[in-house]
Every structure is written in C-alpha cells, then in structure tokens.
C-alpha positions as CSV (number, residue, x, y, z in Angstrom):
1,X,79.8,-132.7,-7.3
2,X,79.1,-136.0,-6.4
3,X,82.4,-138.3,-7.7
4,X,84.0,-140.1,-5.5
5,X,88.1,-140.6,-7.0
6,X,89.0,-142.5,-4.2
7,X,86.9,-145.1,-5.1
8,X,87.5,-145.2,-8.9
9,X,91.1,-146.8,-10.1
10,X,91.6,-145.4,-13.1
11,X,91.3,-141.9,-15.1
12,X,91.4,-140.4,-18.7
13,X,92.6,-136.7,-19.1
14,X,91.1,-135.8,-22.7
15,X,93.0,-132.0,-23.8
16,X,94.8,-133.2,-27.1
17,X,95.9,-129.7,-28.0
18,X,96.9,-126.9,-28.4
19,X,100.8,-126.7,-26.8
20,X,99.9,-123.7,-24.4
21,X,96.8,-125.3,-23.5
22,X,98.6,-128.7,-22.8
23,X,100.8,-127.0,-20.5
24,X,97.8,-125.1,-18.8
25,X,96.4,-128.4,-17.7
26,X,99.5,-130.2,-16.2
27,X,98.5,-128.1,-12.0
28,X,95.5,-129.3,-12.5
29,X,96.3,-133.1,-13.2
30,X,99.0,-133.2,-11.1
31,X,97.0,-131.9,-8.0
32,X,94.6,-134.7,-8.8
33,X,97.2,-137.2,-9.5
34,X,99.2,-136.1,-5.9
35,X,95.4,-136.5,-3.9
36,X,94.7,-139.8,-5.5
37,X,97.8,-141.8,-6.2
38,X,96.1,-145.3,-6.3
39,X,94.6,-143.8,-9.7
40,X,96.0,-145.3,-13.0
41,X,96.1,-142.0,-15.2
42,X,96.3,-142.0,-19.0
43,X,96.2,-138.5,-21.1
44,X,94.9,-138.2,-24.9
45,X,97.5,-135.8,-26.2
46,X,98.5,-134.9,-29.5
47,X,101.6,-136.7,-31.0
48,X,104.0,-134.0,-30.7
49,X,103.0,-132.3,-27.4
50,X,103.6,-136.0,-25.6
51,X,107.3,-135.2,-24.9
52,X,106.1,-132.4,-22.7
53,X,104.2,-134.7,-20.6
54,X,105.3,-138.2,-20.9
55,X,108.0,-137.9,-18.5
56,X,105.3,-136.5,-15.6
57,X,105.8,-139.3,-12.7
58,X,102.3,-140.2,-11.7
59,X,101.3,-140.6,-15.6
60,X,100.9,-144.2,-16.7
61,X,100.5,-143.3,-20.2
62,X,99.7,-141.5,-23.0
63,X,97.3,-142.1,-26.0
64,X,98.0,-140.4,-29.6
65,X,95.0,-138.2,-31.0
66,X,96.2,-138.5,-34.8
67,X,94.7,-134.8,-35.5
68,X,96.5,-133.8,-38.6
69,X,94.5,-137.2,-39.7
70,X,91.1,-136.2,-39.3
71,X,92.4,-132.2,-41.5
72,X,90.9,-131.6,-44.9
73,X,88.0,-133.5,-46.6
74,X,86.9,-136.2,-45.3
75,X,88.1,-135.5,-41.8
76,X,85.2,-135.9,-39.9
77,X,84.5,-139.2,-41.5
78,X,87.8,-140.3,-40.4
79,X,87.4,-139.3,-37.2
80,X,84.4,-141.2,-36.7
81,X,86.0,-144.5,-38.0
82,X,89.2,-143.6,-35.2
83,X,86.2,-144.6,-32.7
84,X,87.5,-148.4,-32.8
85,X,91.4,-147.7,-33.1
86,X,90.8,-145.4,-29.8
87,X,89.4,-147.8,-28.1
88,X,91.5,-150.6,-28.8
89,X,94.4,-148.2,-27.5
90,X,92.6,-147.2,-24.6
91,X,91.8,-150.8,-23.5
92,X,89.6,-151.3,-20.8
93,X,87.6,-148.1,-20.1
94,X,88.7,-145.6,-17.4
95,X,86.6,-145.2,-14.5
96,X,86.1,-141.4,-14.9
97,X,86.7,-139.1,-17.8
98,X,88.0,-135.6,-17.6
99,X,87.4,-133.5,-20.6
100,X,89.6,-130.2,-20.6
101,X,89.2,-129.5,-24.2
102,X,85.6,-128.9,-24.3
103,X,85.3,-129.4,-28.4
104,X,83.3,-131.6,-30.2
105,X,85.6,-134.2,-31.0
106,X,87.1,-134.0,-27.4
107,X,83.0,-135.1,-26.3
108,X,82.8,-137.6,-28.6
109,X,86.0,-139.3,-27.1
110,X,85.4,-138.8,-23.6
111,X,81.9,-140.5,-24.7
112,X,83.8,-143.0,-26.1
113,X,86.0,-143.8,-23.9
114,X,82.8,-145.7,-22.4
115,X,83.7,-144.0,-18.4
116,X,81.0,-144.3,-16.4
117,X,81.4,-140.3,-15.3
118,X,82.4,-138.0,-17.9
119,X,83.2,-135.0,-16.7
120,X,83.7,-131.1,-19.1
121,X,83.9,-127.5,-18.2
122,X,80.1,-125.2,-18.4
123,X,82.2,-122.9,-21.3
124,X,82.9,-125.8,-23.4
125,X,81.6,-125.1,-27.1
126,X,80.5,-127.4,-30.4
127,X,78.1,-129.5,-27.9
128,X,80.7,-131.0,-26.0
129,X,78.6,-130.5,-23.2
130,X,75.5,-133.2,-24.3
131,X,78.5,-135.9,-24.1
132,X,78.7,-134.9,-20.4
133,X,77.3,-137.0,-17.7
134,X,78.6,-134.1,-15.6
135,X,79.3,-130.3,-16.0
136,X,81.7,-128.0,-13.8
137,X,80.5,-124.4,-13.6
138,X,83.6,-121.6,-14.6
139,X,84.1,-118.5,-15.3
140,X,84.5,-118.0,-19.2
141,X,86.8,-115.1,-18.9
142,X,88.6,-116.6,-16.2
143,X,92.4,-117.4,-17.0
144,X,92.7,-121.1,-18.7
145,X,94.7,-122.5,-15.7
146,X,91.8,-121.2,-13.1
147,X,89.3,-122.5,-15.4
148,X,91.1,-126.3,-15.2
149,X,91.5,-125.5,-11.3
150,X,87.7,-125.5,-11.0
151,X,87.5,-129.1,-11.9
152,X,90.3,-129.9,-9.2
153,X,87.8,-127.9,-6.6
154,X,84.2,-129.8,-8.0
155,X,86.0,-133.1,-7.2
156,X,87.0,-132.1,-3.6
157,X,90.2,-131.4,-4.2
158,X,92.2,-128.5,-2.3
159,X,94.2,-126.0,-4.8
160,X,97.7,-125.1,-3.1
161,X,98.5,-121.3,-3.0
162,X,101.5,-122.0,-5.2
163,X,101.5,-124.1,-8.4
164,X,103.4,-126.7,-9.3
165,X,104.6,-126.8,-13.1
166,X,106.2,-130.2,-13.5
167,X,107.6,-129.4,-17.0
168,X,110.5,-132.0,-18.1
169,X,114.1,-131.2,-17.3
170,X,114.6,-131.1,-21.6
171,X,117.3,-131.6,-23.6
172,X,120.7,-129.6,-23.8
173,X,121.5,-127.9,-27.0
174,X,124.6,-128.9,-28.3
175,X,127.6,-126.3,-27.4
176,X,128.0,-125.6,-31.1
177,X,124.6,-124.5,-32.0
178,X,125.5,-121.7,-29.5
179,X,128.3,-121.1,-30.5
180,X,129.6,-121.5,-27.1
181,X,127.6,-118.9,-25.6
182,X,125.9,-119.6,-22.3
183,X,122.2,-119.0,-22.6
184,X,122.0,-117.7,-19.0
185,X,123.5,-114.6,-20.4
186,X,121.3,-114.4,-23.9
187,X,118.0,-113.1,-24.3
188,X,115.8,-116.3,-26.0
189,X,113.6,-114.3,-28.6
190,X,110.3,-116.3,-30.1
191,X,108.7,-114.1,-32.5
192,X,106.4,-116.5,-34.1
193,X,102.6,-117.3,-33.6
194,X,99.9,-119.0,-36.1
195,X,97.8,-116.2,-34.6
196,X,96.8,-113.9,-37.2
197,X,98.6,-110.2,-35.6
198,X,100.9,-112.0,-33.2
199,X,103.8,-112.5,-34.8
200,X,106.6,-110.3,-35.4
201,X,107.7,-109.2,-38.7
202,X,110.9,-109.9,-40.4
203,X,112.1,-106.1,-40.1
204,X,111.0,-106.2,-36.4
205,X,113.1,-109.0,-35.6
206,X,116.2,-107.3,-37.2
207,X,115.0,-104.6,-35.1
208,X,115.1,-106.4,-31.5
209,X,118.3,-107.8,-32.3
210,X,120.1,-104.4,-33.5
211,X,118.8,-102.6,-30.8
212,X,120.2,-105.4,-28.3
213,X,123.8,-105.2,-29.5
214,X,126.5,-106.5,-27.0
215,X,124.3,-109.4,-25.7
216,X,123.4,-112.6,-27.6
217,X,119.9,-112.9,-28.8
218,X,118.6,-116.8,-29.2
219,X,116.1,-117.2,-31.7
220,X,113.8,-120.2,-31.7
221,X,110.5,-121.1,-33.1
222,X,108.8,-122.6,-36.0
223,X,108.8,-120.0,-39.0
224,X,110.4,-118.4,-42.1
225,X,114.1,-118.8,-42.8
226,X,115.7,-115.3,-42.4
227,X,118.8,-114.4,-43.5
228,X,121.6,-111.8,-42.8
229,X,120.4,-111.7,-38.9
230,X,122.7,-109.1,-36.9
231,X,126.3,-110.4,-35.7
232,X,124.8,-111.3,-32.4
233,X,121.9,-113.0,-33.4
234,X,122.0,-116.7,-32.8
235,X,119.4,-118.8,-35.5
236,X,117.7,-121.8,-33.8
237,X,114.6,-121.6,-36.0
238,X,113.0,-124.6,-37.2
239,X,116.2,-126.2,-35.1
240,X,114.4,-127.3,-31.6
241,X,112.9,-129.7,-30.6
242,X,110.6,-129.6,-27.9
243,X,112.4,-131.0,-25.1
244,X,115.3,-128.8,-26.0
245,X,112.7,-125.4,-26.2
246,X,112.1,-126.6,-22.6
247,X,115.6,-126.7,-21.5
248,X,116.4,-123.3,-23.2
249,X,113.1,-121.4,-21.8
250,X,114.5,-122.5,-18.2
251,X,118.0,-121.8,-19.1
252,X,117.8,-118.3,-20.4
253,X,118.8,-114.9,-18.7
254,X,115.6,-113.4,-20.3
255,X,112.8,-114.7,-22.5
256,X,110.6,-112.6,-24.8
257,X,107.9,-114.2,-26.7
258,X,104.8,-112.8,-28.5
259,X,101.6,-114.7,-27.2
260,X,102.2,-118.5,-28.2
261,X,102.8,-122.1,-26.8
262,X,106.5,-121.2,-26.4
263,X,105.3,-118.3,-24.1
264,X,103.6,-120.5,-21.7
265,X,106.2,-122.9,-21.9
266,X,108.6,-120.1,-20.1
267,X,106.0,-119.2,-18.3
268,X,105.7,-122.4,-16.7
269,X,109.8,-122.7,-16.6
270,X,111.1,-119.3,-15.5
271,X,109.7,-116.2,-14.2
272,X,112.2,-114.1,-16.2
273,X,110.0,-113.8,-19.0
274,X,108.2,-110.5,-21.6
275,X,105.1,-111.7,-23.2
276,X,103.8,-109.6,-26.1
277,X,100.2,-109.2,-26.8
278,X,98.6,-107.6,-29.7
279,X,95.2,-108.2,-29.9
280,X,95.1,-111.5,-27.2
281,X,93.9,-110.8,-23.9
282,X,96.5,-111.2,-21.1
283,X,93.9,-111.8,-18.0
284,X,92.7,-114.9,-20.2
285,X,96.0,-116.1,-22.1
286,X,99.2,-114.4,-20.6
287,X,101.3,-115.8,-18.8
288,X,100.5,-117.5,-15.7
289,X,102.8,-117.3,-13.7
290,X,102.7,-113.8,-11.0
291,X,106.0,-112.8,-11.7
292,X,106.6,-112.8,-15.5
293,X,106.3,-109.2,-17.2
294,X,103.2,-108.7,-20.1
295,X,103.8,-105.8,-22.9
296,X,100.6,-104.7,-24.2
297,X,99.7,-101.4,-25.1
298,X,103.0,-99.4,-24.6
299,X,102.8,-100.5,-21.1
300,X,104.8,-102.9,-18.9
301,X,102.6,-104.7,-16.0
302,X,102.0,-108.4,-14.4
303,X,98.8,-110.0,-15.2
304,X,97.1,-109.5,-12.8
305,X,97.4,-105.7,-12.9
306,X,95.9,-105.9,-16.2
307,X,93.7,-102.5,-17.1
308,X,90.1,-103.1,-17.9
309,X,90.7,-101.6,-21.4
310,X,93.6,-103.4,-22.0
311,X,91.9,-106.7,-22.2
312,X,90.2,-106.4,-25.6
313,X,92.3,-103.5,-27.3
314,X,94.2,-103.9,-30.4
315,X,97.8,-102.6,-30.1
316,X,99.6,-104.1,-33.1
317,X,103.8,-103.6,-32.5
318,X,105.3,-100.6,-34.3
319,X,109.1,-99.7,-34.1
320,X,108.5,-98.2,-31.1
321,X,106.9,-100.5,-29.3
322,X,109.9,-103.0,-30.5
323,X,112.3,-100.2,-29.0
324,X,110.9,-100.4,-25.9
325,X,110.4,-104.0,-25.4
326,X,114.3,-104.4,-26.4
327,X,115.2,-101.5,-23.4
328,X,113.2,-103.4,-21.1
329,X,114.5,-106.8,-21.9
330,X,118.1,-105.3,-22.0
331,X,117.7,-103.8,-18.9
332,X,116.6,-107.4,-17.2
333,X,119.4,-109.0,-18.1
334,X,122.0,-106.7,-17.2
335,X,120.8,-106.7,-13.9
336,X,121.1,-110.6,-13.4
C-alpha cells in the first residue's frame, strides 16, 4: 500500500464502539503510534469507552461520537447534522484516516474528516467501503485483533511476536466495597452480556457462587439487582466504573466472564482468565491473549486449539456446565 506515515503529521483512528472492540484496536495503534512518533494521533471513541484510552501516552486526544444521540427516530437525520459539530471538534483535518469500524456511519466520518487517505478493512459492511480512498485485504474469520494487525502490515509496519496491551493502571476499589478481602485471592465473576444467550441466569449465578464456597466471589457488571447472593458473594453490580473494572480484572486471582467487553478487558489485563461461550465463536471473539482458558462446549482449551465444530455450535450453559466451570475456576485459584 502506497502511504507514506512518515511523511504525514497527523492521524484519526475512527472505532467508536463497542468496549471489546475498543480494546482490540489499542496493538494495533500503539504499534503505529511507537513506528511513527512525530504523528499527532486523535481517536473518535464513544463517551464512555474514553477512560480506557485516554490515558494511552502517544494519544493527543480523543473526540466524543455522541451515539446514544443519533438512537431511535430521527437518528440518522441527527447524525447527518453532527457533520459540522465533528468537524469543528476535529479542527484542521488529519493527514490520514484509519477506519477500524467498518460501518456506515464510521465511513461517513472518516469521509468527513476531509483526510486526504482514508483508509478501512475489505470485511467492512453497510458501504463503508465506497468512503474509502483505500482498502486493506483480511481475513473475515480472522480474530478481530489480527484483522486490525493487517492495517499495521499494509502501511509497512512490522507486528512484534508479543503484543502490547497498554490498558490504564485503573482505579482501586475502596477497601469497604470488599469488605476487606484482597481480590488476588477472589474469583471476579461477570455474568452479563447484551448478547442474546450469553449471559448467565439468576439461578446460575447462585449456582457458581454455592459451588465456590470458602473463596470470595467478586461480582461486577452492568445488570439486574439480585438479592440474597450466598455468604461469600461480594455484589459490585452496577457499582464500577470502568477504570476500577480495569484495576479489578488485573487484580484478581481468577476471572470468569461469559463473552463480553469485560472479557477482553481481562484478557488484555491478566492471563488468569475463563471465558464462556455459548453460541460466539472463540477463534473470532475469545480472548486474545494465548494463555487465558475458553469454555465452550463441555470442554476446556486455548484459542487457538479451538475444534473446527466448536466454532459455530450452540452449547447454551446448563447446571452442569456451571459445575464444571466453578471446579475449574476453583482449582486455578487454589493453585496460585
């Protein structure tokens, strides 16, 4: 691909959303950042991913993409009048444009963003592409931080054989939300997911924790209140914010999360980590990192030792499969 980033002086990374995808991107940008640091670099990020990246040293800074505005009726409409407001924030136009997302509305603003090269993925969807002055060939099936690699490679970039996931240090959690337990000997449990199948039921969570009795179980996430958790459940829903879910993902003896942001947040913070997958496919969205653990299927296994078949089955959890994932998990952290 003929770009030239030593020449250009500035650089917009367009990939708004969604959490897990945020963190999927950060290699990738950071490689570029590291090879070119006479770039000025700017990121179009949701609202409330930015503290994940905000702190990342070679990032000038970040520009809101006000999504929950452009919801509902009338959302496209407003999206098309946040054409001036974007490029009022963005100021003078970036010299090349990375587009990461691959949506529509992530085209329209790398098109808008006026850059001179504008640059997507060849699997991006909803005619991103014809906003495109140039296209990176991947492979759709490819994991999502491979797939973001492939733009690193196109601009001439070398890819280390071990990434780096510059993830901010977070915030503590006060003593007293853990009721003075240390989390480096508590499981962190995140059973929630806006993926239809993913999440963990209500009876499956008093499961986990009942079958982990004698070590503390953490749990954290955005979801339903529930009440009357076992004695040694500790309830951080709807508590953290995201700097502290950082801090507690890295902090934890064991983490095991059905397939979520969250998950890739530990993923990207520890490699003592259980993701759960239902109907997702692990080769594509599991965790990234070599060493974390996937459960799909009544089986235990890395990524990368994924079985054909287990890619696009649909193993929903039963009790069992809770049973098991607890003895595993339990087993972990006993031998820290």
């Amino acid at each position: 691909m003929n770009v030239d980033l030593f020449r250009a002086t500035s650089l917009l990374i367009v990939k708004p959303s969604s959490l897990g995808d945020v963190v999927h991107t950060i290699p990738a940008a950071s490689l570029i950042a590291k090879a070119c640091p006479h770039l000025t670099i700017r990121w179009l990020v949701n609202p409330e991913w930015a503290p994940l990246i905000e702190e990342l040293p070679w990032l000038n800074a970040t520009i809101p993409f006000p999504r929950s505005r452009f919801r509902g009726m009338g959302g496209l409409r407003r999206f098309l009048s946040w054409r001036r407001e974007f490029r009022e924030l963005l100021g003078s136009p970036p010299d090349v444009t990375l587009d990461f997302q691959g949506l529509l509305r992530s085209g329209l603003a790398s098109r808008w963003s006026q850059a001179p090269v504008r640059i997507g993925l060849s699997d991006s969807r909803e005619g991103a592409r014809f906003f495109h002055s140039k296209v990176v060939t991947v492979d759709p099936q490819a994991h999502a931080v491979d797939r973001y690699l492939s733009m690193v490679c196109a601009l001439g970039i070398e890819n280390p054989q071990q990434l780096s996931w510059e993830l901010p240090a977070g915030s503590p959690i006060p003593d007293e939300w853990l009721s003075h337990t240390s989390p480096a000997q508590a499981i962190v449990l995140h059973p929630f997911s806006r993926g239809d199948g993913k999440s963990l039921t209500r009876e499956q969570i008093f499961r986990f924790c009942d079958a982990c009795a004698g070590v503390s179980v953490i749990l954290v996430g955005m979801g339903e209140a529930i009440n009357g958790l076992p004695y040694n459940t500790i309830d951080l829903t709807n508590r953290t914010s995201l700097p502290q879910l950082v801090w507690l993902m890295r902090q934890a003896g064991w983490v095991v999360s059905v397939d979520s942001g969250p998950m890739h947040i530990a993923a990207a913070a520890t490699s003592r980590l259980l993701g759960i997958h239902t109907w997702s496919d692990p080769c594509k969205v599991g965790p990234y990192r070599p060493e974390a653990w996937i459960y799909k299927g009544g089986q235990f296994f890395h990524r990368r030792e994924c079985r054909p078949e287990l890619r696009t089955a649909r193993c929903p959890i039963d009790d069992s499969a809770v049973d098991e994932i607890a003895a595993f998990s339990l087993a972990r952290i006993k031998s820290l």
